[in-house]
Backbone bond lengths (Angstrom), bond angles and torsions (degrees), N, CA, C in turn:
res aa  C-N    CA-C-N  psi(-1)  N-CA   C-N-CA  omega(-1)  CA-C   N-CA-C  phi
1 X - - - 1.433 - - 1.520 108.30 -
2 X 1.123 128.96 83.67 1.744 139.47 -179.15 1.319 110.13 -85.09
3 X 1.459 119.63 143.01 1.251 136.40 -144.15 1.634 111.65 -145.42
4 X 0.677 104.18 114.83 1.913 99.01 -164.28 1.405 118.27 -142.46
5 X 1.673 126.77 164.76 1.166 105.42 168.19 1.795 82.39 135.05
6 X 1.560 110.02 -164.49 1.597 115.57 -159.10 1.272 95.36 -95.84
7 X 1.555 93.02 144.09 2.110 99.71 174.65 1.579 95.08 -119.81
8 X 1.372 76.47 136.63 1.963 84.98 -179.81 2.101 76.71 -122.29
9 X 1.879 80.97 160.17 1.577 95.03 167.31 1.293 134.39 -58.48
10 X 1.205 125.93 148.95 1.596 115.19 171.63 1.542 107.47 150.42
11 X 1.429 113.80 179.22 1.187 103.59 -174.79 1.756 96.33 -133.31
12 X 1.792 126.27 -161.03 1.050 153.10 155.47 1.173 137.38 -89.58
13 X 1.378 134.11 90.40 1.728 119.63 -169.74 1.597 98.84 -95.98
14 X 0.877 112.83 171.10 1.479 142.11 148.33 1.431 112.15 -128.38
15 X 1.386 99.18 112.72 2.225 100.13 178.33 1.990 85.83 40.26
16 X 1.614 97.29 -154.99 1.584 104.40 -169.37 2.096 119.06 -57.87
17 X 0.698 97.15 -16.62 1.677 109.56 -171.45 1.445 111.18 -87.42
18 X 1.327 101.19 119.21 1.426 120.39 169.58 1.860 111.13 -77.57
19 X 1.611 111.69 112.13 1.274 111.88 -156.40 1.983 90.47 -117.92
20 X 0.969 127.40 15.78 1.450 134.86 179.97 1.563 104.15 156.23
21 X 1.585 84.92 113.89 1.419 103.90 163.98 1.476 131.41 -83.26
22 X 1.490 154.45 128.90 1.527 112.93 133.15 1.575 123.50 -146.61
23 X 1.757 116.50 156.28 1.669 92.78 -149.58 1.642 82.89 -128.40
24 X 1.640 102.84 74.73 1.304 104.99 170.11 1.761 106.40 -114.25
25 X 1.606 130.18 159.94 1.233 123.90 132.61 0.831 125.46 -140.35
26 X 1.486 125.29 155.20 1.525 137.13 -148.65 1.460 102.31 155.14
27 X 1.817 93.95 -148.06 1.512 104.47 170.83 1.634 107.35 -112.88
28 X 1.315 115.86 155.36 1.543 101.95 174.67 1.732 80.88 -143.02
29 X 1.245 76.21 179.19 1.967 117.99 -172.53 1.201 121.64 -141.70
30 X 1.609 133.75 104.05 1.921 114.97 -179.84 1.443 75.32 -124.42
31 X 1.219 105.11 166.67 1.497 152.46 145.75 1.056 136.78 -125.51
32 X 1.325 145.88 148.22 1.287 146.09 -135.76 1.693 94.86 -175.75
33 X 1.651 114.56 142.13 1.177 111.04 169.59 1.764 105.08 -106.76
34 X 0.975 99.39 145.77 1.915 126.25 169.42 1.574 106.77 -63.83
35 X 1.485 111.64 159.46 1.467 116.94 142.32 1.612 117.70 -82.29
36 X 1.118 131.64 146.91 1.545 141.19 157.18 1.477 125.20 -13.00
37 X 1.481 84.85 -57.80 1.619 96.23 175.23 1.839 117.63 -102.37
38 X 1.277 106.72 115.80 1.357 105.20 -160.75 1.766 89.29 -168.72
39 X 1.469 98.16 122.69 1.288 113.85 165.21 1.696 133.98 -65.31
40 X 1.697 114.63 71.14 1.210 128.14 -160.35 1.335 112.45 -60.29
41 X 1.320 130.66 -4.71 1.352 138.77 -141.03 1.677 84.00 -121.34
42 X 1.278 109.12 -8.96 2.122 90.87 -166.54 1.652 96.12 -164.27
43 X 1.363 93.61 60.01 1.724 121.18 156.15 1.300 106.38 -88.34
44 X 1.240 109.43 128.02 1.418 116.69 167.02 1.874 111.11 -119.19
45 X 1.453 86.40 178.51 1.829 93.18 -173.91 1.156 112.36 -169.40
46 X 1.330 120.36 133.37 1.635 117.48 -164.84 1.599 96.49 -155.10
47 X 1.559 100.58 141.08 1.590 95.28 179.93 1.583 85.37 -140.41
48 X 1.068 94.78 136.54 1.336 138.12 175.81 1.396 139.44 -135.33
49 X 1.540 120.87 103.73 1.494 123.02 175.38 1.697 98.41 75.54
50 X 1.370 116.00 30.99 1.726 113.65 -168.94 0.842 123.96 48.77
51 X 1.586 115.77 39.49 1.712 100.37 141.85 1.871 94.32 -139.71
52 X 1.272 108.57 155.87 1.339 128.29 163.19 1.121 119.60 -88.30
53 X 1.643 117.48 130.15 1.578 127.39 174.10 1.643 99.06 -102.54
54 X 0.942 122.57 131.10 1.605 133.09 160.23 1.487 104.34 -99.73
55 X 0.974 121.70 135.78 1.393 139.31 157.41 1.250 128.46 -101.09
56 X 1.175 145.66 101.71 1.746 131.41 -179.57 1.943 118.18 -119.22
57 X 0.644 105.61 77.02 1.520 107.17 175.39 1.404 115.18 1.14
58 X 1.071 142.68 143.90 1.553 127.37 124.49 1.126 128.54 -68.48
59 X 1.598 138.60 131.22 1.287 148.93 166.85 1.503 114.98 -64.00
60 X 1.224 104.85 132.49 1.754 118.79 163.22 1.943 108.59 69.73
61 X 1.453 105.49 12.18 1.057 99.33 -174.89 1.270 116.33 -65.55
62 X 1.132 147.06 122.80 1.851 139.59 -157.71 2.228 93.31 -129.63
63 X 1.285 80.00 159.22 1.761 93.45 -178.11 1.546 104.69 -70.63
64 X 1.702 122.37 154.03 1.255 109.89 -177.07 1.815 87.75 -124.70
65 X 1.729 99.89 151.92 1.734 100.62 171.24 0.682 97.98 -75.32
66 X 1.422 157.81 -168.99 1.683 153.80 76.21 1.424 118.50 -92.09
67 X 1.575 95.16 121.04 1.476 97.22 -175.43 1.915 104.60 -93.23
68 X 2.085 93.77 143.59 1.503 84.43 176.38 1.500 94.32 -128.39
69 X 1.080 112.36 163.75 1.850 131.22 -171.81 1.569 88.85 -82.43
């Protein structure tokens, strides 16, 4: 899943905590590999305040019983 396009400076907060930094600009490119099962049809993506959330489902994930004694 490759990702490209202009990098301006800045970082990522969550509330007070810096959870990914980076203090490049230019152009960049990441990629990242997936699991198999992954709901391709209902990826989402939202950027907000400079940073992007991706969302990706997992596929076929179903509830498990577990029985205990």
């Amino acid at each position: 899943m490759p990702k490209h396009g202009p990098l301006e400076s800045g970082g990522g907060y969550l509330g007070k905590r810096l959870y990914r930094g980076e203090r490049f600009q230019g152009k960049f490119q990441r990629a990242f590999s997936l699991p198999a099962r992954v709901r391709s049809d209902k990826f989402e993506a939202v950027i907000a305040d400079n940073l992007m959330k991706i969302t990706i489902p997992r596929a076929g994930e179903k509830p498990r019983q577990i029985t205990i004694h």
